[in-house]
N, C-alpha and C positions, 0 to 999 in steps of 0.2 A: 820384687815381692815385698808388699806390707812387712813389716816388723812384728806385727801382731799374728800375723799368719805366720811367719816362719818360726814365731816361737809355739803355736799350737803345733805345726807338725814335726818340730824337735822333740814333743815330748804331749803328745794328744791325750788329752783326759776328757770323755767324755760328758761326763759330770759336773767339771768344772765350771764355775758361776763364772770368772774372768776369763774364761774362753767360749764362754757362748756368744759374747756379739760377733764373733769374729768368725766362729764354728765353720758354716756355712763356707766361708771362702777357703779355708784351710782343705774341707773337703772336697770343693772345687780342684785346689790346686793339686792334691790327692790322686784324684782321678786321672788325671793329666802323667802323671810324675812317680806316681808312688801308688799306685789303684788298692794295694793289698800293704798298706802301712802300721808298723809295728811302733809300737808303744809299748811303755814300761810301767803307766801307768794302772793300780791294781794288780801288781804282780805279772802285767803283761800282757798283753793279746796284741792281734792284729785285726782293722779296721777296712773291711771289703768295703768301697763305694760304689763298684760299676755296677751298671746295673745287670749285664749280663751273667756277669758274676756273680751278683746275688742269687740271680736266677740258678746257677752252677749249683752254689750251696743248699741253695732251697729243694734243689730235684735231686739230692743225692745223699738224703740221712743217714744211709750207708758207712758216710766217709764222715760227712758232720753230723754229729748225734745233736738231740735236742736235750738228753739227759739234765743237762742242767742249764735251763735256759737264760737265768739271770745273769748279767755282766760279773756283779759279782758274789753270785753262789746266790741261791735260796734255799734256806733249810728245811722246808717241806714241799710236800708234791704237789705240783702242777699239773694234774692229767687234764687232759688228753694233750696239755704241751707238749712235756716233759717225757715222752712215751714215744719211741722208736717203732718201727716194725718190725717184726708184724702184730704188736699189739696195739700199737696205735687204732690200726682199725677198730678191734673188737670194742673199743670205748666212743670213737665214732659212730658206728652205725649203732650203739645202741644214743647216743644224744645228738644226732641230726633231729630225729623227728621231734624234737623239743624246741629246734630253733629253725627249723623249714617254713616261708613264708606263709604258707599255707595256715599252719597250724598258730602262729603268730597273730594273724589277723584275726582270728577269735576274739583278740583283748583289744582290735580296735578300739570300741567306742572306753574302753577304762583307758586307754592312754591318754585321748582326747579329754576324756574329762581331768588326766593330771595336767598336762598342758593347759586348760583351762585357769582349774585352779592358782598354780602358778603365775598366771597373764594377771587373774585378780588381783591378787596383792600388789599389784603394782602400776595396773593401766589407769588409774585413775592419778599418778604424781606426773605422767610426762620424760619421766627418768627413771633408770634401773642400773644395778648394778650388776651386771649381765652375767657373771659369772654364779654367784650364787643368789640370788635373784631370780633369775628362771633357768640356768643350764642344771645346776646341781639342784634342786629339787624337783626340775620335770626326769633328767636323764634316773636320780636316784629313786624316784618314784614309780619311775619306768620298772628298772628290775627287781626295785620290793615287790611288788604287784602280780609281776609278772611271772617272772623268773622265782621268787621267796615265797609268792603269797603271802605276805605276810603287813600288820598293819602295826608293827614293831617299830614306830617312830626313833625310838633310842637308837637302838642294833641300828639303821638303816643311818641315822647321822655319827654314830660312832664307826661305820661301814666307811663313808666319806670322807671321812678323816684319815682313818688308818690306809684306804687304798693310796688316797693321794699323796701321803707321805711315804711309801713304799714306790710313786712312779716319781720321785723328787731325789730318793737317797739310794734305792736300791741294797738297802744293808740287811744283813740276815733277822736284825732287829724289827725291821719295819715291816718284814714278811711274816715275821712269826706275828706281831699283830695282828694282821690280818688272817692268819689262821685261826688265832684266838676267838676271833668273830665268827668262822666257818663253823667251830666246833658249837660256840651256841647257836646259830641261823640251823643248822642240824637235831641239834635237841630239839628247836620249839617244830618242827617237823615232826620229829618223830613220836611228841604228846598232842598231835592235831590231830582233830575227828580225822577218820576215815571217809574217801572220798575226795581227796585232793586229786588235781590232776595238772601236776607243772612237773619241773625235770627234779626237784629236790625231792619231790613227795616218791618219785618212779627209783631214786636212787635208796629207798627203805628194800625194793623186789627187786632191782635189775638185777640182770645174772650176765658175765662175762664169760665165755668158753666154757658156759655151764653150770659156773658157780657163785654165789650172791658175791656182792662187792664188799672188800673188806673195808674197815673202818677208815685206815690210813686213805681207801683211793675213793671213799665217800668226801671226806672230808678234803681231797687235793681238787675232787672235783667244784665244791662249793669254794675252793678259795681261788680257782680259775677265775670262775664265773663272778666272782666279786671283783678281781683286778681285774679283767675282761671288760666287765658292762659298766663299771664307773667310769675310770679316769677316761679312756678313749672318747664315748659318746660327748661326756662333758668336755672335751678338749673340742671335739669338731663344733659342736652346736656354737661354743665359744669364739674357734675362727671364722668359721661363717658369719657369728656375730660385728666378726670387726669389720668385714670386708663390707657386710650389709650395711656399714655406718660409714664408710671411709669410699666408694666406689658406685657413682649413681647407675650404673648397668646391672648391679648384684638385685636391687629387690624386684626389677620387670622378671628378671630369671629366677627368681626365687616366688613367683606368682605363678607363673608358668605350670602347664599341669604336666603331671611327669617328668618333673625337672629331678627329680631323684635317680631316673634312669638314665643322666646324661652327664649333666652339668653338674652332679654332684662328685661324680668319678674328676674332675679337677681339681675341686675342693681339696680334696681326699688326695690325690697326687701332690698337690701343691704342698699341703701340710698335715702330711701323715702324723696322728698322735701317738702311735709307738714308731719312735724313729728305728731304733733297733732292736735284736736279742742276739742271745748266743749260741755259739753252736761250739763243739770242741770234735776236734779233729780225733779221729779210730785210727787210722793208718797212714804212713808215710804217703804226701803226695804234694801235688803242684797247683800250684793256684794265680794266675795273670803273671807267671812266669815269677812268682815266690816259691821257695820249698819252706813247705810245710812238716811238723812231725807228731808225732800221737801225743795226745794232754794239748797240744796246745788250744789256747782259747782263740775264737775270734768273733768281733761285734760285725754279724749280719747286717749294713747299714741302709734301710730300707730309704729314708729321708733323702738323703745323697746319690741312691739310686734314683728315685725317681726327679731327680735334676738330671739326670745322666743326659749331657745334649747329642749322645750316639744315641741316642733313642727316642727323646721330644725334643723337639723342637721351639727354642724359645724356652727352655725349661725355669727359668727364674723368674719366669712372669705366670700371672692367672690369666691364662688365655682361654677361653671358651670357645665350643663350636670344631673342637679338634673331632677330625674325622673316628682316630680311634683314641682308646687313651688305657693302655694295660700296666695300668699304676699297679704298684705292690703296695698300698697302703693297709690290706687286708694280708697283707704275707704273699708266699708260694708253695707248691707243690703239697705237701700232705697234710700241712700245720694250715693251709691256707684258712684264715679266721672265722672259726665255726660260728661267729656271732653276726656276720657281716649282713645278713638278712633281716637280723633286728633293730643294730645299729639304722641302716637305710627307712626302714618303718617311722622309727623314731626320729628320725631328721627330716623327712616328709613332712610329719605330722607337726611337729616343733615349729618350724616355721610355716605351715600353714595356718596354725591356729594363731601364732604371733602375727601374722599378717592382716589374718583376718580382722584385727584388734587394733593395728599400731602401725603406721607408717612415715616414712622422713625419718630414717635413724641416722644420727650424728655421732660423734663424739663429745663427750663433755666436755665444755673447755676447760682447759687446766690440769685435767684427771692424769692422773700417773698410769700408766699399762705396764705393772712389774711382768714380767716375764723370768723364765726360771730355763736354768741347763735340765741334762738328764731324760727318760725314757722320752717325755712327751716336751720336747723340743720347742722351745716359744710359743707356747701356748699360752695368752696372758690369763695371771693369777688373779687378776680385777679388769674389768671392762666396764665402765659409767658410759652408757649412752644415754640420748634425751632422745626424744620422738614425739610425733604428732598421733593422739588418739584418735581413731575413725568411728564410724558411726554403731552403734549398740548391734550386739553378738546378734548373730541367727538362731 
């Protein structure tokens, strides 16, 4: 065993910036050895990789609460994360129909035109700096739009910031930012004409078991939906970015019509952008033959699940064309990710209109691709690609 590996799973931090190039293998060897390994780091939890075991945790909120889902602690509410049953439902079915494809595809053509937009600024240099360049202004423009209604440029780049530094440090600090933004995205709601119709305007009248929603689970639900629709979309749109530059089989597939129904379920396996959350143990119990006991914390590790090679096949590579592929990159069981229908829309669209526009993407020579530890796992923090412009928009 690597030295670098045996010193992550002597003392695993997920977090840690000197232990992410090596992460990966540590978890590897995890699964094999140690499937439910215990760390001291953050005061302690234990680290599930298998995948079936995830699945275990995921179907049984019962025994793992979601109460507090952040590795380490977030000091406000997460609804509908954060929310056990049986209320979890009651906050579900009243915000499915806000994110049900159906109801989504209303804002097609305005997504396309941020996607557009986006392509503009930049199809005319040959080069872009892919991450904010076009992922964070098409993805963030997506859920002001959409999701906000709102044409709050500020709020919407101060949104950007404070989520991504809350999927980088996970510190009660970085979350309360981000609340701070829920509470104004809320106000400029609640002094807008009448007649809105998105989920923040519905969250002025919803009623749960009868009764309007209080302030605290207005506001936990706008600060979901902010860590939710940002860092994730811009993490995928961003790997796909690289692969589209680094792998001549990615852009025929990514032309392809309804390549979202298929090929993008590998993406998504391959590099899940919430690699984990937590869950904390209710009762005395067993887990891949660890005993477990109530308080304890442990990182659901969705990332290292979906490597699990008792389950795909070939799991460290991007292999397309797999007959089935029931990745957890969207979660499981009752948390499974209320946004995943938007997400999908949005990544369709993304690269169709970038296609439509720009083709032969490379890497830039020279360019550094930092990459970062933490929720959203090597997902690089800059991507310079150069590209060939195609012929004038339809």
């Amino acid at each position: 065993m690597d030295k670098p590996v045996a010193d992550i799973l002597a003392n695993m931090d997920l977090y840690a910036e000197d232990q992410r190039e090596h992460l990966l293998d540590a978890l590897a060897v995890a699964r094999e050895e140690s499937p439910v390994l215990r760390t001291e780091a953050d005061d302690g939890y234990y680290v599930v990789t298998r995948y079936e075991d995830v699945r275990t945790v995921c179907a049984h909120p019962e025994i793992f609460s979601s109460v507090q889902p952040g590795l380490r602690g977030v000091p406000v509410r997460l609804i509908p994360l954060d929310v056990d049953p049986p209320d979890h439902r009651l906050f579900r079915e009243f915000l499915n129909r806000y994110f049900s494809r159906s109801f989504l595809l209303r804002y097609e053509e305005e997504i396309r035109r941020i996607a557009r937009e986006a392509i503009a600024a930049f199809i005319d240099t040959g080069e872009v700096e892919f991450v904010h360049g076009f992922s964070v202004p098409f993805s963030a423009g997506s859920l002001a739009r959409i999701v906000f209604a709102t044409d709050n440029a500020d709020l919407v780049s101060r949104g950007v910031a404070a989520v991504h530094r809350a999927a980088l440090e996970s510190t009660p600090d970085s979350f309360q930012a981000v609340a701070v933004l829920a509470v104004e995205a809320m106000a400029e709601v609640e002094n807008s004409p009448a007649g809105r119709e998105d989920v923040l305007a519905a969250l002025t009248t919803a009623t749960v078991d009868g009764r309007p929603l209080s302030t605290e689970e207005r506001l936990g639900i706008v600060t979901t939906l902010l860590l939710g629709g940002l860092d994730t979309t811009r993490g995928m749109i961003v790997n796909i970015g690289y692969h589209l530059a680094t792998r001549d089989d990615v852009e025929p597939i990514l032309r392809a019509p309804n390549w979202w129904r298929g090929e993008l379920d590998e993406f998504l396996r391959f590099e899940p952008t919430v690699s984990f959350m937590a869950r904390t143990v209710t009762r005395d119990t067993e887990l891949a033959g660890t005993p477990l006991k109530v308080g304890d914390r442990i990182a659901v590790h969705f990332y290292a699940a979906n490597r699990d090679p008792q389950r795909f096949d070939r799991p460290d590579e991007l292999v397309f064309g797999r007959a089935t592929n029931p990745h957890l990159a969207f979660g499981s069981g009752i948390h499974h990710c209320l946004g995943r229908g938007f997400a999908r829309i949005q990544l369709a669209i993304a690269f169709e209109e970038l296609l439509a526009r720009a083709t032969n993407f490379h890497l830039k020579p020279g360019a550094d691709i930092p990459r970062r530890a933490g929720v959203s796992l090597n997902s690089p923090a800059e991507l310079h690609l150069t590209f060939d412009r195609r012929g004038s928009h339809r």
